[in-house]
DOVEXVO-226995 format. One record per residue: x, y, z of N, C-alpha, C, CB in turn; residue in one letter. Coordinates in steps of 0.1 Angstrom, whole numbers, plus 5000, padded with zeros to 4 digits. Glycine has a CB too. Example, Ala and Ser with C-alpha at 12.3 -4.5 7.8 and 13.67 -1.06 7.14 Angstrom:
BEGIN
513249435078512349555078513249675078511349555090A512849785071513749895071512950005079514149945057S
This chain:
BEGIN
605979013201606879043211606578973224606879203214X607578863225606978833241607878863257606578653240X607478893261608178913275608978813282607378933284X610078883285610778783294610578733311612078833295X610678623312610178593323610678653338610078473322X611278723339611978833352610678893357613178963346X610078883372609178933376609479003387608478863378X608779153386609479203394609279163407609379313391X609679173417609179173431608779313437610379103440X607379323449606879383454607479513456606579323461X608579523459609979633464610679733454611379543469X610279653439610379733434609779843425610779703432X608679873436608279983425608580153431606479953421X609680133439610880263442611280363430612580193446X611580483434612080533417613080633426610480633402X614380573430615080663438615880773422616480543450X616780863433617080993420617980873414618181183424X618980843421620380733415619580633405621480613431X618680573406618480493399617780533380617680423408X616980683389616780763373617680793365616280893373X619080873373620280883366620880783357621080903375X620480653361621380573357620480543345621880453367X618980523345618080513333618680603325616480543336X618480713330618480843315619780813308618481043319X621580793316622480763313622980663304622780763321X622080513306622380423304621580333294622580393313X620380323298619180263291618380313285618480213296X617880473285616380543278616980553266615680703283X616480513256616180533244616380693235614780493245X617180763237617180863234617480953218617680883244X618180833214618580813204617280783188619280703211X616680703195615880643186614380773191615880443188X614280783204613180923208613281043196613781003224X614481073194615081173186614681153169616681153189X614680993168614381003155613080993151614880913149X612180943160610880943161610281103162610480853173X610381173169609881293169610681393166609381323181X611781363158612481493147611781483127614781443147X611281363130610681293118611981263103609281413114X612981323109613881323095614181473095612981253081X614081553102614181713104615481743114612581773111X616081763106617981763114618181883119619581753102X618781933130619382053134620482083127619682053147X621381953122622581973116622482013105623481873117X621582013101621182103079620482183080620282003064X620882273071620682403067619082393067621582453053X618282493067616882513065616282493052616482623070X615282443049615482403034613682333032617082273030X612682333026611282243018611682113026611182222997X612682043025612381943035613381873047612081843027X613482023053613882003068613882143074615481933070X613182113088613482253090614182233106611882353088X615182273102616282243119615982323130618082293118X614982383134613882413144612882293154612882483134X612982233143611782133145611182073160612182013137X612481983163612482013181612282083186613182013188X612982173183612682303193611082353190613982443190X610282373182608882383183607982303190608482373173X608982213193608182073202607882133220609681883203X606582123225606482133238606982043246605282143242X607482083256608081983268607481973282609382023270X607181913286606781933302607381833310605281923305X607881873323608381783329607881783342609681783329X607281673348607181713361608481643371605681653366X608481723381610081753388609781733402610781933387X610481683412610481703427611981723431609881593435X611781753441613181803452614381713453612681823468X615081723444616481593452615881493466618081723460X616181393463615781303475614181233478616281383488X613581323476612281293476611781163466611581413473X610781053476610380943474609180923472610580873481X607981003475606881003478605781093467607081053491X606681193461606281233452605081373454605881113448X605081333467604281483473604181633468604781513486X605281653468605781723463606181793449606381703468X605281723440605781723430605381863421605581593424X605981913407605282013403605781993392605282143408X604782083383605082023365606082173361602882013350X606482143354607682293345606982263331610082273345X605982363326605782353309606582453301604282373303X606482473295606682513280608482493284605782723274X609082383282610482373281610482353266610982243290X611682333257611982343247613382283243611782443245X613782223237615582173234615482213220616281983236X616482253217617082233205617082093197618182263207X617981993205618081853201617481773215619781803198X617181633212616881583223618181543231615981493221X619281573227620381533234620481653243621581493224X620081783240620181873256619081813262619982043257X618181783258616581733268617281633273614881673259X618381543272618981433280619481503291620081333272X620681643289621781623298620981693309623381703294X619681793304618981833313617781743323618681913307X617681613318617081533329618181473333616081433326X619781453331620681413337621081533351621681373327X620781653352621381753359620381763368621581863351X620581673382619481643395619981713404619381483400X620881833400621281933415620282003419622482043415X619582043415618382123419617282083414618582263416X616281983409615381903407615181783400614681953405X614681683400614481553399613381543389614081483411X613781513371612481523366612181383365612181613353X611281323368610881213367609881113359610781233374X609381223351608581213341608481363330607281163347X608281293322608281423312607281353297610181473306X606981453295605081473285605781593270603281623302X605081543257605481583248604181643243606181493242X604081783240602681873235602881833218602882093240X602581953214602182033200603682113193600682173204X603482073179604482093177604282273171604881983170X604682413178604482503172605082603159604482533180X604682693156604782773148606282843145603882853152X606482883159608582903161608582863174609583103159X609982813176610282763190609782803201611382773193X609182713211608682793224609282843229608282753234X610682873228611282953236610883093234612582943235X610383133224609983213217608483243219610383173206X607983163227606183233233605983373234605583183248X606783383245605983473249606483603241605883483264X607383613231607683743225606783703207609883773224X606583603207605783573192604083653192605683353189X603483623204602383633207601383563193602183773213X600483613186599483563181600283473168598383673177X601183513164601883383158602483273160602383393154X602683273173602583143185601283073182602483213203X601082943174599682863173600382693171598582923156X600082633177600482523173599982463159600182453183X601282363153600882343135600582173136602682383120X601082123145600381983142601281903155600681923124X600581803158601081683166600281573170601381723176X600881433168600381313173598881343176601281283186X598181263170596681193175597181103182595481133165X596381153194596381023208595481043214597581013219X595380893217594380833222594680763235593780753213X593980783252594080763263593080653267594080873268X593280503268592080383275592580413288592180193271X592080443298592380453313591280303318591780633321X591880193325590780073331589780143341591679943339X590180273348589480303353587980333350589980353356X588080323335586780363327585480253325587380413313X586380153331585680013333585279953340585979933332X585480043354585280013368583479943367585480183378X582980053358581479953363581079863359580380003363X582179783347581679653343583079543347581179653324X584279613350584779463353584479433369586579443350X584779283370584679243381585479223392584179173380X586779163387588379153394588779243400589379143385X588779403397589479493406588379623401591479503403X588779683409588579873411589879963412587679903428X589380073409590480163412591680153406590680153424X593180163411594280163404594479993405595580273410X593679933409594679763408593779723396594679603424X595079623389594979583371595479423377596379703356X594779343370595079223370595279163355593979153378X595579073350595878963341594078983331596278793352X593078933340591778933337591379143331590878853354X591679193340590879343338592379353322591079513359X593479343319594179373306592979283297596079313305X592479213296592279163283590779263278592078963284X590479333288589579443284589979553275589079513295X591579563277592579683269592779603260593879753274X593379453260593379363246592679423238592779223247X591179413239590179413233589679543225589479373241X589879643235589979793232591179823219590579883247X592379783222593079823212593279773197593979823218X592779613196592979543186591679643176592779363190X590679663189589279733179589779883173587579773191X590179953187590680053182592380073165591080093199X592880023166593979993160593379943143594779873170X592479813148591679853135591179973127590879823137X589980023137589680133132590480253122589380173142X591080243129592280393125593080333112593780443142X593080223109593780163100593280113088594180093105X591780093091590980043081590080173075590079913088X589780283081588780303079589180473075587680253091X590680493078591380643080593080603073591480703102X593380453071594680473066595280483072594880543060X595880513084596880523090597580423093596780573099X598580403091600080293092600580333104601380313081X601080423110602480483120601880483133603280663117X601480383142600580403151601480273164598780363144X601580413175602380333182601380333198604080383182X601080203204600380173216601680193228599580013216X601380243237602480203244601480213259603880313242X601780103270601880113285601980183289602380073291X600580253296600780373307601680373321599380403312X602080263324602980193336602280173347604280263341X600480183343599880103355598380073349599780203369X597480133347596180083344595280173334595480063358X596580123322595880213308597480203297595180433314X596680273285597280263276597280403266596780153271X598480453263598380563252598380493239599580663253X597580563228598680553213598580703209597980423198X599580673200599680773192600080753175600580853201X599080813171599080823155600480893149597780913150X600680843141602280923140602280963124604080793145X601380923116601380933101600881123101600180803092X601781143089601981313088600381393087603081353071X599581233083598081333073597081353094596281123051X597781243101597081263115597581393125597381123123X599281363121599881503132598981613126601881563130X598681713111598481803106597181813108598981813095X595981723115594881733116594381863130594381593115X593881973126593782083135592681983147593082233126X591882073157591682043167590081983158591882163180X589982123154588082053151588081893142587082193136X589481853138589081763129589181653132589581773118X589981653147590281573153588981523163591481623157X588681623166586881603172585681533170586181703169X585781553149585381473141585581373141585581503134X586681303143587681183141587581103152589181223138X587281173165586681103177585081063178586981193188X584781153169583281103176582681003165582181243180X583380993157583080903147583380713151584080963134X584680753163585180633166584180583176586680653171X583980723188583280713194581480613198583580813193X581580483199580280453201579880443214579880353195X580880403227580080393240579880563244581180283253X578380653239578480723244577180743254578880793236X576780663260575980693270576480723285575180593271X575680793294576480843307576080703316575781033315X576280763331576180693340574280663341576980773352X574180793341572380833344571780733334571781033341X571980673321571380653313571380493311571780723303X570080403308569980283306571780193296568280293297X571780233285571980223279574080283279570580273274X574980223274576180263270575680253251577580153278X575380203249575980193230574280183226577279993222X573980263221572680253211573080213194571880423211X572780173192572380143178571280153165572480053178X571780153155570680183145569280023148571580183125X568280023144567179933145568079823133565380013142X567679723131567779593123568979543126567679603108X569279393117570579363119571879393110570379233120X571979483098572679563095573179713097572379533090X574179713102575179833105575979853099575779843114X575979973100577780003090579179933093578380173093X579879933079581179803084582179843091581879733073X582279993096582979983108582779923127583080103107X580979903124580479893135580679723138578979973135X579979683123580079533119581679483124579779523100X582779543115584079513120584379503138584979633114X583879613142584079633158583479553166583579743164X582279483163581379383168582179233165579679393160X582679213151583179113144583879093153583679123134X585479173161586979123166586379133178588479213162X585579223183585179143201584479063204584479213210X583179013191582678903195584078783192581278883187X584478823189585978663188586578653202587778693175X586678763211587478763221585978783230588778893222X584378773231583678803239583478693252582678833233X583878563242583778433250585378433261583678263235X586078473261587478543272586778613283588578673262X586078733278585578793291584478753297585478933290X583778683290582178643296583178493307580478573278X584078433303584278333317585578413328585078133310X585878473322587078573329586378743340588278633313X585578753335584678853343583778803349584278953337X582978683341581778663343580378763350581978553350X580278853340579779023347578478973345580179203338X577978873342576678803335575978743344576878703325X576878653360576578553369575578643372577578493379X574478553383573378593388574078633402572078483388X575478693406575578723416576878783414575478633425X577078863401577878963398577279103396578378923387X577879203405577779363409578779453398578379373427X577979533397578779653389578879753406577579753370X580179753409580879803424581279943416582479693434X581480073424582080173420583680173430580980293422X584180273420585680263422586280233441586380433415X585680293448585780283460585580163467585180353463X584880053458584779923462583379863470585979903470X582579983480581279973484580280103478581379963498X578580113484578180153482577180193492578080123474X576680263494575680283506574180203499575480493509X573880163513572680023509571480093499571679943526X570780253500569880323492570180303480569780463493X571580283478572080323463572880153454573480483467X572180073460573079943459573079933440572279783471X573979903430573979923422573579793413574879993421X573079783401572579673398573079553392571779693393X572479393396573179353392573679343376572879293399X574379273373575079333356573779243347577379263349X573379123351572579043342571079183340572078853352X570879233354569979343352569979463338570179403364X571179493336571879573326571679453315573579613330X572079363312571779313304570479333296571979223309X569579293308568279283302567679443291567279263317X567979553299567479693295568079683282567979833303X569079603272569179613260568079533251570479573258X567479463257566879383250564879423246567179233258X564579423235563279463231562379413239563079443219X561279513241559979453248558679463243559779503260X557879353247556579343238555679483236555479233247X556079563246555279663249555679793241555379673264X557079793236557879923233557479883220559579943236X556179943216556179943199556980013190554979983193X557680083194558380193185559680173184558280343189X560080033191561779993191561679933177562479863205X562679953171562779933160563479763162563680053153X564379743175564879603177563179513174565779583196X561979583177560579453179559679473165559279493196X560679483157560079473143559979303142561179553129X559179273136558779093133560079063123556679043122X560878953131561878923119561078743121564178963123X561678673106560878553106562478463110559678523089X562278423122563778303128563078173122564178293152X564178103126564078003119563077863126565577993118X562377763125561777693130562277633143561377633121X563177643143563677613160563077743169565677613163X563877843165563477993172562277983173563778123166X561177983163559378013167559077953173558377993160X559577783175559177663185559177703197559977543185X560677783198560677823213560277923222561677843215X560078023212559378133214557978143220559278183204X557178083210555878023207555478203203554977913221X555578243197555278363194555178393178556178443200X555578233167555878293156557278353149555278353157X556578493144557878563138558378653146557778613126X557578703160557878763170559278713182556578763176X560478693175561378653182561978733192562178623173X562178843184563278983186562179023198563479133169X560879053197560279133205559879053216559279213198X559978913217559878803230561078793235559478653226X561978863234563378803233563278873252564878883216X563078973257563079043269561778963279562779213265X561178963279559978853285560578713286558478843275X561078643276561778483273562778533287562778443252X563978563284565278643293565078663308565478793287X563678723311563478773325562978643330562378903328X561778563323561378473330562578333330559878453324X563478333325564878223323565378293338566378263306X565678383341566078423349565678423361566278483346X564278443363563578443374563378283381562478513371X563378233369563378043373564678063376563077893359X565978073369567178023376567178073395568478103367X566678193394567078293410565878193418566578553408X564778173412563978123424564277953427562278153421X565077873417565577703415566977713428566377663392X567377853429568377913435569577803431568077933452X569377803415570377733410571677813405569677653400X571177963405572078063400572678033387573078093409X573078103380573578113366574878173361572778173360X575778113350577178173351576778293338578678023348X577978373331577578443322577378403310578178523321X577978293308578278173298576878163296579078033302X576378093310575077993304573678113301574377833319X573778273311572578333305572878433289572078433318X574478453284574378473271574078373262575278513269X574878243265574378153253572878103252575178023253X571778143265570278133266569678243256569678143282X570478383258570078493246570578443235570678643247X571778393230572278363214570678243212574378243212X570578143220569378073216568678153208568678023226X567378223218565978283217566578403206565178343235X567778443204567878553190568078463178569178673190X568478353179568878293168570078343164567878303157X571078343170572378373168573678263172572478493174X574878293163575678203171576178253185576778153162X576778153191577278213206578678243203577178093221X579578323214580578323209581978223209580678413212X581678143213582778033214582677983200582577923227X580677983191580877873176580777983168579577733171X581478123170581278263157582478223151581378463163X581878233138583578233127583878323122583778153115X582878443128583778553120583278593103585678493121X582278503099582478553086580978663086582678423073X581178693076580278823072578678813071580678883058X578278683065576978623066576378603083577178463058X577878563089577078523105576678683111578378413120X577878743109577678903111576178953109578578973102X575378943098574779013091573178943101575178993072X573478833103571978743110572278813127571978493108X572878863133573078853145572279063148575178803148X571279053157570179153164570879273168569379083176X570779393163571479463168571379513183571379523159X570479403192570079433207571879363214568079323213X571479233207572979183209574479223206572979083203X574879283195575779373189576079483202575179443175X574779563204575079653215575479643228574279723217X575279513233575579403247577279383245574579213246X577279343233578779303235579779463234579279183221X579179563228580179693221580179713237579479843207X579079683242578879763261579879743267577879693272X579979593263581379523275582479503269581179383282X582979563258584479543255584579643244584879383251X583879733239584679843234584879953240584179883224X586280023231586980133242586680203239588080163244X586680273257585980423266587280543263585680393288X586680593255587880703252587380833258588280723236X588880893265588380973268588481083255588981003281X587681153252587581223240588581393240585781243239X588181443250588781533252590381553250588281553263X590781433257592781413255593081373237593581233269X592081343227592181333217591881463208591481233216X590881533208590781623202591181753203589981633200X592181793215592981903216594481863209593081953233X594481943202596081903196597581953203596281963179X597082073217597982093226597881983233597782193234X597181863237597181753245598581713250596481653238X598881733262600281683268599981543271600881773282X601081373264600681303267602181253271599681253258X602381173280603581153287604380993278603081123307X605881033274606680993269606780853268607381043272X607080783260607180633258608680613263606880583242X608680523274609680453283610080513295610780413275X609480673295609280713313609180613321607780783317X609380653335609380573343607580603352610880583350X606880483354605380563363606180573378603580453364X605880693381606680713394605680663409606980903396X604480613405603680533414603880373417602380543408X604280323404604580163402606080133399603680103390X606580213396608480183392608180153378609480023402X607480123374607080043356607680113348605280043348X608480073338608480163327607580173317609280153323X607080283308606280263302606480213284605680373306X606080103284606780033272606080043262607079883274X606380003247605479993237604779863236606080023224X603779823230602979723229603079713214601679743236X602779573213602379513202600779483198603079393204X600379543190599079453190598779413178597879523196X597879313182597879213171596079163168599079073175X595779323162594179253159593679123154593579313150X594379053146594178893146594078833156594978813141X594178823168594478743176592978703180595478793187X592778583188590978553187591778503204589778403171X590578433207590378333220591278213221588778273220X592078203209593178073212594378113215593477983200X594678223216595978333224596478283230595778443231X597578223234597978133246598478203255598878023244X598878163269599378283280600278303280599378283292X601278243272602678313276602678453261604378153274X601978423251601878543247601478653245601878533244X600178653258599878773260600778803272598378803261X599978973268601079073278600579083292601279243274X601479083302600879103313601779203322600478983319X600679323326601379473333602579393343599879593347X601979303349602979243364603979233360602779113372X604379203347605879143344606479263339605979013334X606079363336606679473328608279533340605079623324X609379533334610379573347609979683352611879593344X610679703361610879803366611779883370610579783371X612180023377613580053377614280013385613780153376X614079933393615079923403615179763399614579973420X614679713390614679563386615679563374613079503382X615779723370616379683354617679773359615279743337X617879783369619379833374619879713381619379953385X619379583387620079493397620779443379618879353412X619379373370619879333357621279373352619079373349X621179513349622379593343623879543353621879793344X623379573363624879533374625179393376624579583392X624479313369624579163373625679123362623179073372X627179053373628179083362628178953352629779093370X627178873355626878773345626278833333625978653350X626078923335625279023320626579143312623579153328X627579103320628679243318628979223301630679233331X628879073297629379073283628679163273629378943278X627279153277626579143269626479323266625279043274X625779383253625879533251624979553263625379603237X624979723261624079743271622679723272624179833274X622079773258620779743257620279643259620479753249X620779513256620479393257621179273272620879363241X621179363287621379323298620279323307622179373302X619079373301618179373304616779343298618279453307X615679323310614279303302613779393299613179243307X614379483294613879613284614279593267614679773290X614679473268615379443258614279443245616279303261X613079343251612679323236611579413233612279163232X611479543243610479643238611479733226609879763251X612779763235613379813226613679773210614179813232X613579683211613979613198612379653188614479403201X611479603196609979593190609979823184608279513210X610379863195610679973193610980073177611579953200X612380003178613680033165613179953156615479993169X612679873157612479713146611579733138612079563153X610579783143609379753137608379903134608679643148X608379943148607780093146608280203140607680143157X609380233144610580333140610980333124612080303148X611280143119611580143112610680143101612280083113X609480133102608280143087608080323093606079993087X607780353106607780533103608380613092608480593115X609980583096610880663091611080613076612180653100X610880463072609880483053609580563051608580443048X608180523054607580613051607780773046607280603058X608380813063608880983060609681003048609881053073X610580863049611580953037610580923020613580843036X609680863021609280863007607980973007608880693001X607781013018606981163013608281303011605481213029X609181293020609781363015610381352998610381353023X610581262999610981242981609881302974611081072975X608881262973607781302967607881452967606681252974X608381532978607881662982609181712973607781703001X610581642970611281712966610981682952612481702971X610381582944610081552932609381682925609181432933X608181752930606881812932607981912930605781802945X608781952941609682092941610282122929610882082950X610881972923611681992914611282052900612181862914X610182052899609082062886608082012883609482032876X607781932888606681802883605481912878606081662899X605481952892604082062901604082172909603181982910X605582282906606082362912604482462921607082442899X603682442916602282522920601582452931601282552908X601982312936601782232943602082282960602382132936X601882292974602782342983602782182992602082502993X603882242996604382103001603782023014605782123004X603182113020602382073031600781973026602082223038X600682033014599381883010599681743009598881892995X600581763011601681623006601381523022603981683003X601081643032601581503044600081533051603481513058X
C-alpha cells in the first residue's frame, strides 16, 4: 500500500462538528465496519448455531462526546456501555450533533446478552470474547530514541514501530497461527492491532495474560540495568532467534538514523531536560552494562567460548572472548573520548561485532547458522533497541476499550488508518514505500479533496487520499477475514449436520 502524495498542511489538524458530519455521512467506512465486527452474524436472520442476530448489540460501545461547537476538546466526556443493534443506528447516532459531538468512539467485549440489558442481567452479564489487541505507544521509547520526545513522531522515531510490528506480527503468526490481524494508526504516535481470528476473540482474560507475557521480552523497569535479559550462550529459543533475526536486518536503519550509540548521544526524558543531580546516561554507557565482565564469574555470557584466530589475536586473552568483550569496549571508548575524536553508533557497534566475532549488521544474511554464532550479550543490545514495549495490561483484559479504525484523532485531525506490514521488508526499503504519520490525511484535507470539482467524476470513495487504506481495508483484510469465517462456519454446520452431533460448536473457533 503506498500513500499518495497530498500533504497535509499545518492547519489542518482542526476537527470542526461540519466536517465530522460530512466524514460519518460520506466517507467512514461503515459498511465494511459492519462486516468486520458482525463476523457474518446478521440481524436480518432468524437466530440459529450459526448466527446469532444479537451479535452487535452484545458489542460495547463508547464514545467520547463534547458540546456542539467546541474545538478544544476541553470539555470532553466518554458515554460507555452504548449498544446498536446494527451499526447503521451507531451511524445515524454519530450523525445526530444536536446535543453532542461524538468524536471518537472505542469498541469493548463482546457480551453474554445485549448491553442494553446490564444492568437488569446482573451476574449473567460476563463478557464471551473479543479482539486481542495490542497497544505500541512511541512514547514508550522516549528513553532510547533520539529525534523527538513526547507526542512529536518523526519519519526516523516510525521505523522504531516498523520494527515493532514486522516482529510483533510475526510472532502471533508464526508461533500462535493467527491469520486475521489488522495494524492500524493511532493518528499520532503509536499503533493498535487487533487479532481478529475466532480461536484469539474466545481467549478469556487469564489466557490472554499468558499470551502476553510469552511475547513479552523487554521486561525490565526504569530502576534496572538491564531492558531484555536472556538465557546464558548463544542459543535461544526460535521465537527469540526469529525476533533478533528481523531486527537485526533493520538494526543497521536505526543505529545511523538514531545513532543512540554516538559518544554524545543522551537518553532525555519525555519533558526534554533533566535536573543536573539526575543527568541521565549516556546510551553507549547502557550499552556497555550488557556486556560480560572479567570479574562477574557467574555470568553465564563469560563462559570461555573458543572465537576464531582473528578474535584471540585481538583479544589477547585466548578463548576468553565473551568475558574480555566489556574491558576491550570501555577501553575503545575511553581512547575515542580522550583522542576527542568521538564516535558514531555505527563505528562503536561494529567495534563490538569485531571483539564478539559476529557479523555486523549491514553484512547479516539472515540465515540460521549466522544466528546461532552471534552472543547472547549482543542479541539483548539489539531486542533493547527495537523490540516492542507493550503495554501488557490493554492486552490481557478482554473488556479493553480500544478506539475504532478510521476515527478521526481529535488532537492531530489524522485519521486513523490501517497499515500494511510487511515482515520481509529489510534495510533496502525504499522511501517512497514506507509509511510516514505526516502524510496520513486529515479531515479537513479529505473534505477540500471531496469538494474539489475536478474529483466530482470520480465515486466517492475514491476522491480522496483515503482511498488506498480503504481499498487495503476491503481488499485484503476484510476479504481473507470473512473466508475464513465462512469456512468455520461451514464446518460448524457440517458437525451440526451429523458428522459429530456431540461435538459443541464453540470448539470449532
Amino acid at each position: 500500500m503506498v500513500q499518495q502524495a497530498d500533504a497535509p498542511l499545518p492547519h489542518d489538524a482542526s476537527v470542526a462538528d461540519k466536517d465530522l458530519l460530512f466524514y460519518y455521512d460520506k466517507l467512514f467506512p461503515f459498511g465494511e465496519l459492519s462486516k468486520w465486527l458482525t463476523y457474518k452474524n446478521s440481524p436480518h436472520l432468524p437466530e440459529s448455531e450459526a448466527n446469532d442476530p444479537l451479535f452487535f448489540a452484545k458489542r460495547e460501545v463508547c464514545f467520547t462526546c463534547r458540546k456542539p461547537g467546541g474545538l478544544d476538546n476541553a470539555d470532553e466526556f466518554f458515554l460507555r456501555w452504548q449498544s446498536f443493534r446494527t451499526v447503521e443506528e451507531m451511524k445515524e447516532k454519530l450523525k445526530d450533533m444536536s446535543s453532542l459531538v461524538c468524536f471518537k468512539f472505542d469498541f469493548g467485549a463482546v457480551y453474554s446478552v445485549p448491553v442494553s440489558e446490564k444492568d437488569s442481567s446482573h451476574s449473567a452479564f460476563r463478557p464471551e470474547q473479543k479482539e486481542l489487541v495490542f497497544d505500541i505507544d512511541m512514547n514508550d521509547y522516549d528513553d532510547i530514541r533520539t529525534c523527538c520526545t513526547d507526542k512529536r513522531v518523526c519519519q526516523k522515531c516510525w521505523t522504531f514501530l516498523e520494527v515493532a510490528m514486522s516482529l510483533l506480527d510475526a510472532a502471533l503468526r508464526e508461533d500462535f497461527g493467527f491469520e486475521n490481524i489488522l495494524w492500524v494508526f493511532s493518528g499520532r504516535r503509536g499503533v493498535h492491532c487487533w487479532v481478529c481470528d475466532s480461536s484469539a476473540r474466545l481467549l478469556p482474560s487469564d489466557g490472554r495474560a499468558q499470551l502476553c507475557e510469552y511475547l513479552n521480552i523487554c521486561t525490565g523497569t526504569d530502576q534496572q540495568v538491564k531492558k531484555v535479559t536472556l538465557r546464558g550462550g548463544r542459543v535461544q529459543p526460535p521465537s527469540v532467534d526469529r525476533a533478533f533475526c528481523l531486527a537485526y536486518r533493520q538494526f543497521q536503519r536505526l543505529l545511523e538514523e538514531q545513532d543512540f550509540f554516538a559518544s554524545n548521544a543522551r537518553a532525555l526524558p519525555a519533558s526534554g531536560d533533566f535536573p543536573d543531580s539526575a543527568a541521565p546516561q549516556f546510551h553507549y554507557q547502557k550499552l556497555l552494562n550488557y556486556l560480560p565482565d572479567l570479574s562477574d564469574s557467574s555470568s553465564s555470557h563469560s563462559r570461555p567460548w573458543k572465537g576464531n584466530a582473528k578474535n584471540e589475536r585481538r583479544d589477547g586473552r585466548g578463548g576468553g572472548v565473551f568475558a574480555a568483550a566489556k574491558p576491550h569496549m570501555s577501553a575503545w571508548v575511553e581512547k575515542r573520548l580522550r583522542e576527542k575524536s568521538g564516535f558514531s553508533s555505527e563505528e562503536l557497534f561494529n567495534e563490538l561485532c569485531a571483539v564478539s566475532g559476529c557479523p555486523r549488521p549491514r553484512d547479516f544474511s539472515g540465515r540460521v547458522e549466522d544466528v546461532k554464532q552471534i552472543p547472547s550479550f549482543v542479541k539483548e543490545i539489539v531486542l533493547a533497541y527495537s523490540y516492542p514495549r507493550l503495554d501488557i495490561n490493554v492486552s490481557k483484559d478482554i473488556g479493553h476499550l480500544l478506539k475504532s479504525p478510521f476515527c478521526i484523532h481529535h488532537g492531530t485531525g489524522r485519521v486513523c488508518v490501517p497499515l500494511e506490514v510487511a515482515p520481509e521488508r529489510t534495510r533496502g526499503a525504499s522511501a517512497s514505500s514506507r509509511f510516514d504519520p505526516a502524510r496520513v490525511p486529515t479531515l479537513t484535507l479529505l473534505r477540500r479533496q471531496f469538494d474539489d470539482p475536478s474529483r466530482a467524476h470520480l465515486p466517492p470513495h475514491q476522491r480522496t487520499s483515503l482511498a488506498p487504506y480503504l481499498d487495503f481495508f476491503r481488499d485484503k483484510f476484510l476479504y481473507t477475514l470473512l473466508k475464513n469465517v465462512a469456512e468455520e462456519t461451514k464446518y460448524v454446520k457440517k458437525l451440526l449436520e451429523g458428522v459429530d452431533a456431540r461435538v459443541k460448536p464453540e470448539v470449532c473457533f
